[in-house]
N, C-alpha and C positions, 0 to 999 in steps of 0.2 A: 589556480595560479599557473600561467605560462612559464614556460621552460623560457633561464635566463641564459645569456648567449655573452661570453667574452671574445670578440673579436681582434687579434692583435692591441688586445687591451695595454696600454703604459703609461707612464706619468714622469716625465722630468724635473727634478730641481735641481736648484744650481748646485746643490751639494750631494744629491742623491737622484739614483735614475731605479725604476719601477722598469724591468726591459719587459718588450710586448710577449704576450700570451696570449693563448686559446685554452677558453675552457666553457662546459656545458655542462648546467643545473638545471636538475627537474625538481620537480616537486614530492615531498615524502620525502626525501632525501634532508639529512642535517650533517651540515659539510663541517668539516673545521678546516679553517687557516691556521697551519703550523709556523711558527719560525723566531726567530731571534728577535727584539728591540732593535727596528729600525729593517725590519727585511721586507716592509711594502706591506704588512695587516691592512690597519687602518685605513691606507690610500685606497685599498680595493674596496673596502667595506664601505667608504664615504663616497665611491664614484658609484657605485651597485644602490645606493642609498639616493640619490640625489643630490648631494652633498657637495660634491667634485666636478663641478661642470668641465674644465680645464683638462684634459687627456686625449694621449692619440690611440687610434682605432676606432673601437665601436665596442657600448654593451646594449645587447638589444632583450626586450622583452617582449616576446609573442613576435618578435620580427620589428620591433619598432626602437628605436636610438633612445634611451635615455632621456639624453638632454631635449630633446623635443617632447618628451613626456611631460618633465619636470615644469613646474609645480605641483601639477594635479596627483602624478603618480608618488606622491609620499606620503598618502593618507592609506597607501598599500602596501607603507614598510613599516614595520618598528622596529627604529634604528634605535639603539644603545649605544651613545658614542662611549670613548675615554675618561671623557668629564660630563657630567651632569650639567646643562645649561637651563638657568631659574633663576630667578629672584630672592635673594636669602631672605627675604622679609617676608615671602607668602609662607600661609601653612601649607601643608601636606595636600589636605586637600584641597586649597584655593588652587597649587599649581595645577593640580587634574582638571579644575572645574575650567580652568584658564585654557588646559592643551584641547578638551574633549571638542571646543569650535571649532579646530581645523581640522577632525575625524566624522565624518557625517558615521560613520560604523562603531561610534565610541559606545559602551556599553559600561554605564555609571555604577551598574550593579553588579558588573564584573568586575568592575575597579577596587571597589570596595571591600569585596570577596580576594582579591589580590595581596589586598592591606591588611586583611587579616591573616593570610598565609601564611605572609613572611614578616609578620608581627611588625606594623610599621603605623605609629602613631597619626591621626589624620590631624592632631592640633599642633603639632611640632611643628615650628619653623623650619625651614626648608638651610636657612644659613648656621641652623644650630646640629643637624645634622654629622653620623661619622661618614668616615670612606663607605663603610659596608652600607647605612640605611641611606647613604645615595645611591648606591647600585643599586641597593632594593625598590627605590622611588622609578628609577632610570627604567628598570625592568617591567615595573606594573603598569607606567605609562609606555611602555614600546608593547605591549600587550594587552593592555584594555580594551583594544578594537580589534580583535582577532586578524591579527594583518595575516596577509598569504604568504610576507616573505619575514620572517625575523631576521634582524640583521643587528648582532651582536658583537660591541669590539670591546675585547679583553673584560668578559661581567664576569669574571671571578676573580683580576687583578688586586690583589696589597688588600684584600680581607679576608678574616680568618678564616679556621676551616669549618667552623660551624655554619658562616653565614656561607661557604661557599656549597656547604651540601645542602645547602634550604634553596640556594636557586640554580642549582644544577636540577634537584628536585620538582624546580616548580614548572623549567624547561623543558622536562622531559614529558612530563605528563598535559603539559599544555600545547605542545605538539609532536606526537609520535610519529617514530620511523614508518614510511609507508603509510601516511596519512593524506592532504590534502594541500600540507603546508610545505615552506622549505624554510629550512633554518642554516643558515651561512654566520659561521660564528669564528671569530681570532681568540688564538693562544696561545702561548709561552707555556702554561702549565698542564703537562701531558695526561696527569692521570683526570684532569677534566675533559680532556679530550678521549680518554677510552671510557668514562662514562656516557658522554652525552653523541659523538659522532659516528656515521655508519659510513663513513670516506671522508680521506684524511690529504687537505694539499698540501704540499712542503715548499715554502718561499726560506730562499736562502740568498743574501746579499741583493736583495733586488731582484733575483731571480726563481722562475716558478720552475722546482727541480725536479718532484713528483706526484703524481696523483694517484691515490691506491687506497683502493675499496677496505674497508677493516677488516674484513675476513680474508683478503688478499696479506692483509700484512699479518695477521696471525697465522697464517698456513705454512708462512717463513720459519717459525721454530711455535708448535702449541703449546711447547713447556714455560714458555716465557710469557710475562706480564706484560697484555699490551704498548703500556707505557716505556718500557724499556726496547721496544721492537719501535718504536715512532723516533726513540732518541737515536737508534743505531742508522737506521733512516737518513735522519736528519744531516749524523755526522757522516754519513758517505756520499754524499752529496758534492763533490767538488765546486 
């Protein structure tokens, strides 16, 4: 996987501005986006994704623009949006068998092996489905093709904590720190973020406020619980 390149990256709307950044991701590296409802997550994760064609600057991979990649380059992300997009009327596994033709890397045996991880029925309807076994559907399928970039916004959002330690779990071990992959992932909730991230962004009001390695932010006081060194972070942040 090419190191990804945010170039004076932003995003205007009429009610909200993304202001431009620089930032540079390698690979082995699993990033977290910190920040509030509404501080520019998702716009980054969905433009990184192919998702957002519509932004000023540049995100480049291996040197090359995004939107000039895009369509091809999305069978080299598994993106996790907000909401699980499917047909409530497929099973579980019709959706897979539906996603795996635009993965030429889909790998049916891993999928399945997915489904039983995190315990997720293959006959269930997809519209009968909770919050948490669509984040679990959401996650198997941004992972069944071993993508080089995971690209996760908010997977441990509004479900419990049981479901949320089974796929922190399954993330971490399906791609480690210093691996081959990169994992770019949003969150509001910290102490997922001092499990799962090895560098921590902080987007605050639209703006990208800091960038710090996790051993940089723990060397700030050792006595204290990651989670509580990302919130003080967060809040000095003007």
């Amino acid at each position: 996987m090419p190191a990804i390149s945010f170039q004076r990256f932003g995003v205007r709307y009429p009610a909200f501005e993304l202001e431009p950044f620089d930032l540079e991701l390698s690979p082995g590296e699993r990033v977290a986006i910190v920040g509030a409802n509404g501080a520019g997550k998702s716009t980054t994760l969905k433009a990184v994704s192919g998702q957002l064609p519509e932004y000023g600057g540049r995100i480049e991979i291996d040197g090359r623009e995004v939107r000039d990649l895009v369509p091809g380059m999305r069978a080299s992300v598994g993106y996790l949006p907000e909401r699980l997009h499917a047909f409530g009327w497929m099973t579980v596994a019709a959706h897979l068998r539906f996603l795996a033709d635009f993965f030429p890397a889909w790998d049916r045996d891993y999928a399945y092996e997915l489904l039983e991880r995190v315990e997720l029925p293959v006959g269930a309807k997809v519209g009968t489905l909770s919050k948490g076994m669509k984040v679990k559907l959401s996650l198997v399928a941004a992972e069944a093709h071993r993508p080089p970039l995971l690209a996760l916004d908010e997977p441990t959002s509004a479900i419990d904590p049981l479901m949320r330690g089974e796929l922190l779990a399954v993330i971490d071990q399906c791609a480690p720190i210093g691996g081959d992959r990169l994992v770019l992932f949003s969150s509001h909730i910290l102490e997922d973020v001092e499990w799962i991230a090895d560098r921590v962004v902080f987007l605050k009001n639209g703006r990208l406020v800091a960038d710090n390695s996790v051993s940089e932010i723990r060397a700030r006081d050792p006595d204290k619980p990651l989670h509580e060194l990302l919130y003080a972070t967060l809040q000095s942040q003007v």
